[in-house]
C-alpha positions as CSV (number, residue, x, y, z in Angstrom):
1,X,35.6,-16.9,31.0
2,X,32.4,-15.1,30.9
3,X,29.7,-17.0,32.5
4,X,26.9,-14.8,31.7
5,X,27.5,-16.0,27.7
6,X,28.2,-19.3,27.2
7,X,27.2,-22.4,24.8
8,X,25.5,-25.6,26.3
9,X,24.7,-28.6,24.5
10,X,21.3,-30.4,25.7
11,X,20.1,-33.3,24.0
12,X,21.9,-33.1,20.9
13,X,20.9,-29.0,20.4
14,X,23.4,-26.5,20.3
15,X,21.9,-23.4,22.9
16,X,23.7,-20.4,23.1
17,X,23.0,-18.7,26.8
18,X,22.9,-15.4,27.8
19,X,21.9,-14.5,31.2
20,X,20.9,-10.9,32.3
21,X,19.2,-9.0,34.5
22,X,15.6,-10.3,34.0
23,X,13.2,-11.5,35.5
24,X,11.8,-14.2,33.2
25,X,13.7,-16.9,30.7
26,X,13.4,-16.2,27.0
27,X,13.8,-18.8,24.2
28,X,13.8,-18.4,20.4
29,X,14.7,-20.0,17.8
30,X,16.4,-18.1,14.7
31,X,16.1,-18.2,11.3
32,X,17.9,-19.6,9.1
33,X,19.1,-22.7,10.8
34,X,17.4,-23.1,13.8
35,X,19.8,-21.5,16.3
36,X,18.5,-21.5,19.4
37,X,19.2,-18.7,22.0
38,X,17.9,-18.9,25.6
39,X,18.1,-15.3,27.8
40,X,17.7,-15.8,31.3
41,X,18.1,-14.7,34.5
42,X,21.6,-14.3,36.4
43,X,21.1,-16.4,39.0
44,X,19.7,-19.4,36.8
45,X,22.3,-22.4,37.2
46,X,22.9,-25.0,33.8
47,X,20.7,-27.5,35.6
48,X,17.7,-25.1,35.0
49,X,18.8,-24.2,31.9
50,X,18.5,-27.6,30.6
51,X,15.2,-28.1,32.3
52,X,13.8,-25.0,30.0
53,X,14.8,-26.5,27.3
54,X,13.5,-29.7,27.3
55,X,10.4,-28.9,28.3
56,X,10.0,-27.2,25.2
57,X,11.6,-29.6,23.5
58,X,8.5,-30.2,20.9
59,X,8.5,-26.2,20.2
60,X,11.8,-26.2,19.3
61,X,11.9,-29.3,16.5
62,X,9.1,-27.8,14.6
63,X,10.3,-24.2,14.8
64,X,13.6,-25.9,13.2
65,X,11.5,-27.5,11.1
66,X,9.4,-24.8,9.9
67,X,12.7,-22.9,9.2
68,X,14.1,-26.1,7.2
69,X,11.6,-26.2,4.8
70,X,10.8,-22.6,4.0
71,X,12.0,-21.4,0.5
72,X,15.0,-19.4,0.7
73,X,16.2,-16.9,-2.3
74,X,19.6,-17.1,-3.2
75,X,22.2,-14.3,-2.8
76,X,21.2,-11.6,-5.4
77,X,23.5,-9.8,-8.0
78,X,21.6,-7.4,-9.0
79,X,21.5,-8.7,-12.6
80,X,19.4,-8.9,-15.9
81,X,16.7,-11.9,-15.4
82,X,17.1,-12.2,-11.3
83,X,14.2,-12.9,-9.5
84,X,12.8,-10.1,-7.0
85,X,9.7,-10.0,-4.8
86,X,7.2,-7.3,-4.1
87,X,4.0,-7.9,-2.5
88,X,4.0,-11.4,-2.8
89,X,4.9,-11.4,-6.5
90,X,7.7,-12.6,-8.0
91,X,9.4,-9.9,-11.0
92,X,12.0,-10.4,-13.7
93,X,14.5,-7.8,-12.8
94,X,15.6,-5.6,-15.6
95,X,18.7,-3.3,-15.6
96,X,18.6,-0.1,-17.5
97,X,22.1,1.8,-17.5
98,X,22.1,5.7,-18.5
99,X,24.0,8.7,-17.4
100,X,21.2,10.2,-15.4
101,X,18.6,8.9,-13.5
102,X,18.5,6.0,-10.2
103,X,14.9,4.9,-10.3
104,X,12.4,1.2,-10.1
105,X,9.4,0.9,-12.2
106,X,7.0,-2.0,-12.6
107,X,6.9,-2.5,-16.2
108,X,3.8,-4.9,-17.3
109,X,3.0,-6.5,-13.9
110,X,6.1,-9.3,-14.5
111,X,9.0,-6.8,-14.8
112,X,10.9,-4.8,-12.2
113,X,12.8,-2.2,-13.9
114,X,16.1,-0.8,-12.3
115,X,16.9,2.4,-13.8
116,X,20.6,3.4,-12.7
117,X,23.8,5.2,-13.3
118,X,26.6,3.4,-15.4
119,X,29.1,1.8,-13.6
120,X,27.2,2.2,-10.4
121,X,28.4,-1.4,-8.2
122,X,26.0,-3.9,-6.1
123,X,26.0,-2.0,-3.2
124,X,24.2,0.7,-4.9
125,X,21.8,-1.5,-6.6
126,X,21.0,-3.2,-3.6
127,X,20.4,0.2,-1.9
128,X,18.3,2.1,-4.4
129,X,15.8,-1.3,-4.0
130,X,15.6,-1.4,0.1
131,X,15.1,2.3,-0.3
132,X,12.0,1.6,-2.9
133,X,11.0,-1.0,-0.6
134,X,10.8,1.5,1.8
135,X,9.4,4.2,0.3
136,X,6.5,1.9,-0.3
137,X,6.0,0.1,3.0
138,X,5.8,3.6,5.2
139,X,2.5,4.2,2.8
140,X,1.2,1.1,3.3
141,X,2.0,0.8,6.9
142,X,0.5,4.5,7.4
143,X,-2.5,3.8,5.9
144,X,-3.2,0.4,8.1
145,X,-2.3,2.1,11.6
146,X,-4.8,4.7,10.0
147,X,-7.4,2.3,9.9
148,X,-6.6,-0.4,12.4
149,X,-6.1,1.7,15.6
150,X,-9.3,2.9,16.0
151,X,-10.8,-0.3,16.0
152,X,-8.2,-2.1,18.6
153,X,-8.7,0.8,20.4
154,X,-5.2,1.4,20.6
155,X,-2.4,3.7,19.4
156,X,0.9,3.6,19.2
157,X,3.6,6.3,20.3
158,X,5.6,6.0,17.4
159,X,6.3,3.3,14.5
160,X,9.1,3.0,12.0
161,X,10.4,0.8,9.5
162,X,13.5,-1.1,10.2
163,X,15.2,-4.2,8.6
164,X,15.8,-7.1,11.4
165,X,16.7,-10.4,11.3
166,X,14.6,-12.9,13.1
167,X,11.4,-11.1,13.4
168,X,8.8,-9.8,11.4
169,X,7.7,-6.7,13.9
170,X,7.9,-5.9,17.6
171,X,6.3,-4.3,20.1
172,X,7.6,-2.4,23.3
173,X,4.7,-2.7,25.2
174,X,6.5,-0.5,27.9
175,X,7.0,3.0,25.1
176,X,4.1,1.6,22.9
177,X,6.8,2.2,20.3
178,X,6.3,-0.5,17.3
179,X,8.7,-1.9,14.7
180,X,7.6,-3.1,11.1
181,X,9.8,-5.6,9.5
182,X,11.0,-4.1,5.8
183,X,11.0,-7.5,4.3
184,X,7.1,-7.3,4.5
185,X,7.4,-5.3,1.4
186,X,7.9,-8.1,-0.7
187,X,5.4,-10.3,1.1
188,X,1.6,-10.5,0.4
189,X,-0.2,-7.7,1.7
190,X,-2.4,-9.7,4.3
191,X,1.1,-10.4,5.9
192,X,1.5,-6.4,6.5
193,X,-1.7,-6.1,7.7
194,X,-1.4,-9.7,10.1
195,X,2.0,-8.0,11.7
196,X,0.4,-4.6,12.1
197,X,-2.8,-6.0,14.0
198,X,-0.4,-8.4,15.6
199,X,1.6,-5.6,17.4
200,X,-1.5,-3.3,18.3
201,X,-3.3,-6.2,20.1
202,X,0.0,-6.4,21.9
203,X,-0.3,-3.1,23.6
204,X,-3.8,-4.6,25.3
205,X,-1.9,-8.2,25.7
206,X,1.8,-8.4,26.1
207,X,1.8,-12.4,25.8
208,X,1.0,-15.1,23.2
209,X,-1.2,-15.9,25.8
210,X,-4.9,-17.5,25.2
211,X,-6.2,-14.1,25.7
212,X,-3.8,-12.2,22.7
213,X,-5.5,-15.2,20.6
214,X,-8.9,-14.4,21.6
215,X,-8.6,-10.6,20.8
216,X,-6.6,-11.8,17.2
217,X,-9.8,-13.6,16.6
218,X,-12.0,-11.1,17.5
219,X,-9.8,-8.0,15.3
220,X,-8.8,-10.2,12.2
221,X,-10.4,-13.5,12.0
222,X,-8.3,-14.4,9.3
223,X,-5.4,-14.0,10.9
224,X,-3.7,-17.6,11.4
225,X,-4.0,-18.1,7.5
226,X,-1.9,-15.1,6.8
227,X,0.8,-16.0,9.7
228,X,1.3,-19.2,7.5
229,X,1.1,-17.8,4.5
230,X,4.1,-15.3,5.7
231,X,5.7,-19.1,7.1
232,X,5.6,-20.0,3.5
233,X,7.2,-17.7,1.5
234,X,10.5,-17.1,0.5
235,X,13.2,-15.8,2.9
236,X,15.6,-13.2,1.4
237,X,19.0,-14.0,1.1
238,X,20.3,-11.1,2.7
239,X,17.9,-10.5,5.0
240,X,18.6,-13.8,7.1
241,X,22.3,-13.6,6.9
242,X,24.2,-13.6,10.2
């Protein structure tokens, strides 16, 4: 048995354990359910373990909670009359067959039109959207490091776009290398802007510490209304899948 992986059970709460070669104990809880994962040092014995855990008991119940009652898509086909988000909008999807071209237009500020090859499966479908998505997101995410590291006073080494599962960016505060969540395409574009800030401040704070908040406050007042309004809206099928 591997003792470095293992599942514990603490209160009632299902905690999957991993312990590693680290210094500090790392706890999250993951969308879509509420799983709870707990990284910790090698030499930390179950008894600790379960000390970490419930004294952040309260943390973890409204995490779960949070997670609970967020909207969740369901899985997409791909299909005439399916609902699709982009910048915090919801479209109609519309499915245009023909012999030569893969494309997606907005069509009258309700409609997202798929333009694609006959006989073309979902797969394809879904890939000719997450590359639109994408397409669009590197602009917008250009534009806001443009303008936004000059003010924090900070610069990242290198940024790219990458779909992941139970956050919305990160930051290696060690390469200064960031990572921008793709599902932010479809979100609101004060969510984009909130994770983009979000990360920079990390290169002067590495912590969610009262310090990270003060400099949050300071950068992008605003910013607690569009972490919640990123809480709020819908989770994509796919994108939450284990």
């Amino acid at each position: 048995m591997n003792t470095n992986n293992i599942s514990v059970n603490i209160l009632g709460l299902d905690v999957q354990v991993t312990r590693k070669k680290i210094k500090n104990l790392h706890l999250s809880v993951c969308p879509p359910d509420g799983r709870i994962k707990l990284s910790c040092p090698i030499h930390f014995d179950e008894e600790r373990v379960r000390l970490a855990i419930i004294s952040r008991l309260p943390w973890i119940r409204q995490r779960q909670q949070e997670f609970q009652n967020q909207p969740r898509q369901s899985e997409r086909k791909y299909v005439d009359g399916e609902s699709h988000y982009f910048r915090g909008q919801r479209y109609r999807l519309k499915v245009i067959e023909n012999s030569t071209t893969n494309r997606i237009q907005i069509v009258n500020n309700s409609i997202l039109r798929m333009e694609i090859r006959k006989s073309v499966g979902l797969n394809k479908k879904e890939q000719l959207l997450q590359d639109w998505y994408r397409c669009f997101l590197k602009k917008e995410t250009s534009a806001l490091f443009e303008k936004w590291q000059p003010r924090i006073q900070k610069e990242a080494s290198g940024w790219r776009i990458q779909k992941m599962k139970t956050k919305w960016g990160s930051c290696n505060t060690t390469t200064g290398h960031i990572l921008i969540n793709l599902e932010l395409a479809k979100k609101s574009p004060e969510c984009l802007e909130y994770i983009v800030v979000h990360e920079l401040v990390h290169l002067h704070e590495r912590h969610h510490n009262d310090r990270f908040k003060s400099l949050m406050n300071e950068f992008l007042p605003s910013w607690q209304l569009a972490r919640d309004k990123l809480k709020a809206e819908p989770l994509a099928y796919e994108h939450w899948e284990y």
